[in-house]
SERO-4910 file (N, C-alpha, C, O; in steps of 0.05 Angstrom, whole numbers):
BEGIN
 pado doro    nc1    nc2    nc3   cac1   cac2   cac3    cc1    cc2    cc3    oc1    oc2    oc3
  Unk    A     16    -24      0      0      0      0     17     25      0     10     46    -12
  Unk    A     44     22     16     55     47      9     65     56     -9     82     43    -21
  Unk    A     58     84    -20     59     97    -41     46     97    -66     50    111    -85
  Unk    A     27     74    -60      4     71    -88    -10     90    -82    -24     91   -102
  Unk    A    -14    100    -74    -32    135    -83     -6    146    -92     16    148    -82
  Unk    A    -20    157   -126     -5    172   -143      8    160   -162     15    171   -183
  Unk    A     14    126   -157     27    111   -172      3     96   -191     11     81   -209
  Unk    A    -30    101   -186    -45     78   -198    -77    102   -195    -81    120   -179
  Unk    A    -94     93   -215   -112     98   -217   -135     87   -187   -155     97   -178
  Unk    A   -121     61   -178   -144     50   -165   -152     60   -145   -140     79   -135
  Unk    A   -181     48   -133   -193     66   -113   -193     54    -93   -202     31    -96
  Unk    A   -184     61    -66   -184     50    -48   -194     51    -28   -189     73    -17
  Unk    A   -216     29     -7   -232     50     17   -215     25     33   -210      4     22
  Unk    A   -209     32     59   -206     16     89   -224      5    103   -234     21    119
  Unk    A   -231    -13    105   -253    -22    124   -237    -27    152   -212    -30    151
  Unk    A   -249    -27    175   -241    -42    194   -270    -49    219   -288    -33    224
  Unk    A   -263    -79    230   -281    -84    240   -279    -83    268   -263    -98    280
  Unk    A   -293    -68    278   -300    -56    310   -304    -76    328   -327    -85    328
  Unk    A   -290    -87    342   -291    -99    372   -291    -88    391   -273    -71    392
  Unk    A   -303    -90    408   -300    -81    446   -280    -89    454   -281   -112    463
  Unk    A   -259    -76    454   -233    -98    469   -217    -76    488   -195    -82    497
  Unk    A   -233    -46    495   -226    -37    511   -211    -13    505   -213     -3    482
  Unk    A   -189      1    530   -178     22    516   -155     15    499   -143     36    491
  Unk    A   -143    -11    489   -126    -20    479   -136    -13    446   -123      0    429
  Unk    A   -163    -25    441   -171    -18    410   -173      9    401   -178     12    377
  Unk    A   -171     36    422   -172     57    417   -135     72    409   -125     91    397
  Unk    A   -128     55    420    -94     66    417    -83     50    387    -62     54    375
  Unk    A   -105     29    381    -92     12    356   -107     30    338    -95     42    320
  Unk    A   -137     32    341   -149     52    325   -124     76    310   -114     79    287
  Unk    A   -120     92    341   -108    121    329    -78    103    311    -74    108    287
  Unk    A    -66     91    322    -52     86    308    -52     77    265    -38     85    247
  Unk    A    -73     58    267    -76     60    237    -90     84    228    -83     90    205
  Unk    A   -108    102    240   -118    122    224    -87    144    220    -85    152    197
  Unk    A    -76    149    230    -47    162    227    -37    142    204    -34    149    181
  Unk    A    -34    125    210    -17    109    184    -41    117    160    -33    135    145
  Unk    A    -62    111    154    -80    113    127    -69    144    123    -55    148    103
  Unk    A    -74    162    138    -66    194    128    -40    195    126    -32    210    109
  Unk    A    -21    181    140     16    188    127     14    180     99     14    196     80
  Unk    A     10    147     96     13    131     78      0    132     54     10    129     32
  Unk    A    -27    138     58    -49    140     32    -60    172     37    -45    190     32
  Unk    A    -81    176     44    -83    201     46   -114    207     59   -133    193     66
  Unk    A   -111    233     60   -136    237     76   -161    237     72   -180    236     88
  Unk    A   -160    238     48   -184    226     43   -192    196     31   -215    196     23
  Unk    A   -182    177     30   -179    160     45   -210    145     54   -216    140     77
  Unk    A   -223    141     36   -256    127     59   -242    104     76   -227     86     67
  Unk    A   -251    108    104   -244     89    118   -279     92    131   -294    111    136
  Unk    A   -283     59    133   -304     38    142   -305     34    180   -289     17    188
  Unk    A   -318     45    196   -324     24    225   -344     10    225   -368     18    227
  Unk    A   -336    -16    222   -351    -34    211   -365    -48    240   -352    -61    256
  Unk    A   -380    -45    241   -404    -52    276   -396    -85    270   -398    -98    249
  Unk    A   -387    -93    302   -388   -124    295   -412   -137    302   -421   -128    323
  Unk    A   -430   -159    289   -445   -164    300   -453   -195    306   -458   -210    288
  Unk    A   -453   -199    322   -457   -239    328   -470   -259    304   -493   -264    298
  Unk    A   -449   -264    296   -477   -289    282   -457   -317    273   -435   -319    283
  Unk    A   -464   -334    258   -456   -354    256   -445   -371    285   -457   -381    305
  Unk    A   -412   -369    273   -401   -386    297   -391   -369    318   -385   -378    340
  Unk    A   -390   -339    310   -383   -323    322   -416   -308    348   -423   -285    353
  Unk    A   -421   -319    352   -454   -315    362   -446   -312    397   -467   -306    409
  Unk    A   -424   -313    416   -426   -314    440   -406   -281    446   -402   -270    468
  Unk    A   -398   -274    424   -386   -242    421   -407   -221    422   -425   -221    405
  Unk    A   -405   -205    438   -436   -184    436   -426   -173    418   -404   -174    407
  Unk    A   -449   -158    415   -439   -127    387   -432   -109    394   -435   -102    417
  Unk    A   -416    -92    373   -398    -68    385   -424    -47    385   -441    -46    367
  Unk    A   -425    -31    410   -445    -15    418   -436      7    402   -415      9    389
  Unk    A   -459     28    406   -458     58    395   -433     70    395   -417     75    377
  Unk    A   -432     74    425   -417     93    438   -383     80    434   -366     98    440
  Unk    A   -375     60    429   -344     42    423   -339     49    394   -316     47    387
  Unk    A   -365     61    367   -365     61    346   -354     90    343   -336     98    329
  Unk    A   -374    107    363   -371    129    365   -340    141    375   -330    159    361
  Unk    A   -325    132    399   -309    139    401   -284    130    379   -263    143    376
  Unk    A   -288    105    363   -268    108    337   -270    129    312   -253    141    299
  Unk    A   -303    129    312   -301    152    292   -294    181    297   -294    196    277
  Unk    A   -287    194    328   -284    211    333   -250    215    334   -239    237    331
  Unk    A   -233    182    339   -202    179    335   -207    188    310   -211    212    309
  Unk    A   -207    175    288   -210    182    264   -209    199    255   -190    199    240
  Unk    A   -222    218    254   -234    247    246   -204    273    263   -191    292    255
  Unk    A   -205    252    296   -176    270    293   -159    263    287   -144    282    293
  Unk    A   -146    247    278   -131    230    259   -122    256    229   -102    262    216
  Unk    A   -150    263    230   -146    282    197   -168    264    184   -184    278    172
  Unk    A   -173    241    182   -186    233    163   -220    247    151   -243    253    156
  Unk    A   -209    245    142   -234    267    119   -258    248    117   -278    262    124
  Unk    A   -267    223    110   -284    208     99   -281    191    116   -259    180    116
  Unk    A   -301    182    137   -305    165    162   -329    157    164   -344    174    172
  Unk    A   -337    136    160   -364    124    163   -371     92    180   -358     71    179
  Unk    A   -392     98    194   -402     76    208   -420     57    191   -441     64    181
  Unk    A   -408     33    188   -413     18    178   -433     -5    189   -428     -7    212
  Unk    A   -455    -24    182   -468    -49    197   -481    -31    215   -475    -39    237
  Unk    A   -496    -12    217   -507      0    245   -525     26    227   -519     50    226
  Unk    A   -549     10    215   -565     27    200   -583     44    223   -590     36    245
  Unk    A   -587     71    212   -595     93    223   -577    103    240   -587    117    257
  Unk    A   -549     99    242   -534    124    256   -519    134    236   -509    128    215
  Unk    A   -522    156    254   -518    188    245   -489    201    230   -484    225    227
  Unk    A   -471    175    223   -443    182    216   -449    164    196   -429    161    182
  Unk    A   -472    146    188   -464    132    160   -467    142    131   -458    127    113
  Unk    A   -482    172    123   -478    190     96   -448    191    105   -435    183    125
  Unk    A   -442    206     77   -421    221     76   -432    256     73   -453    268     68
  Unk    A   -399    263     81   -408    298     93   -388    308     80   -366    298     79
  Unk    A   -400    335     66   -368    345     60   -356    356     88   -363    366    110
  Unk    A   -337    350     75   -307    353    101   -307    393    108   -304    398    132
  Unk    A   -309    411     94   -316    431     91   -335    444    115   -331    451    138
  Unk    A   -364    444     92   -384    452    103   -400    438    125   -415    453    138
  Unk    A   -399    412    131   -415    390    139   -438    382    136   -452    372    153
  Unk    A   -444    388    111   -473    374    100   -477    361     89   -468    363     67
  Unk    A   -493    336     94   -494    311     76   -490    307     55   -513    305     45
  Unk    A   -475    304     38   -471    300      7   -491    273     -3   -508    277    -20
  Unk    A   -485    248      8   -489    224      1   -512    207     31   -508    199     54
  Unk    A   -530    208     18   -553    203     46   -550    165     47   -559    152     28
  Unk    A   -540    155     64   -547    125     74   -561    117     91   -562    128    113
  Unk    A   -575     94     84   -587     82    108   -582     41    108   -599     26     99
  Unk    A   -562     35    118   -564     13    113   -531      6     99   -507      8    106
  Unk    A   -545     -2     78   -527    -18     49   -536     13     31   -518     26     20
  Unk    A   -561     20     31   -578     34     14   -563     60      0   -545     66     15
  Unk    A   -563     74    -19   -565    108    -21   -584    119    -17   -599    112    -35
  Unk    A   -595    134     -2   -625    140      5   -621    161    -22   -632    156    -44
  Unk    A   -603    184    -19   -600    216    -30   -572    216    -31   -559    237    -38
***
């Protein structure tokens, strides 16, 4: 990944998937959102992807609001421009916003484009 921005047309978003694992996932958090903005750049879509129980994975609770919320808030001070909550339809960080003004550009709900 380093230095393919500028070397290639392709498009790249980051996902990552949100566990409760305490204040330890918040220090790994800040750490890759600093690497996505050194390495690739700030704008950059990066994914908090809500974990949620199912299959074999079914005795793991789900990552709550507020564990989602404090990554997307690392994030954002991180620099990252394009931060969205992912798996966790109807909250309030899953459009995209311009980075600018802060008004919805791209309305989501879900998987969906609403607007």
């Amino acid at each position: 990944m380093r230095g393919l921005h500028g070397r290639t047309s392709i498009h790249i978003e980051v996902s990552d998937l949100v566990l409760h694992k305490g204040a330890g996932s918040l220090k790994q958090a800040r750490t890759l959102c600093r690497w996505i903005r050194r390495e690739m750049e700030p704008d950059t879509p990066f994914h908090l992807v809500r974990f949620y129980p199912s299959y074999k994975a079914k005795t793991t609770a789900p990552t709550s609001s507020s564990v989602l919320e404090h990554h997307y808030k690392v994030a954002k001070e991180a620099g990252l421009r394009y931060v969205y909550v992912a798996n966790s339809p109807g909250h309030e960080n899953e459009s995209t916003f311009c980075p600018n003004c802060g008004k919805v550009v791209i309305r989501r709900f879900a998987y969906d484009i609403q607007d």
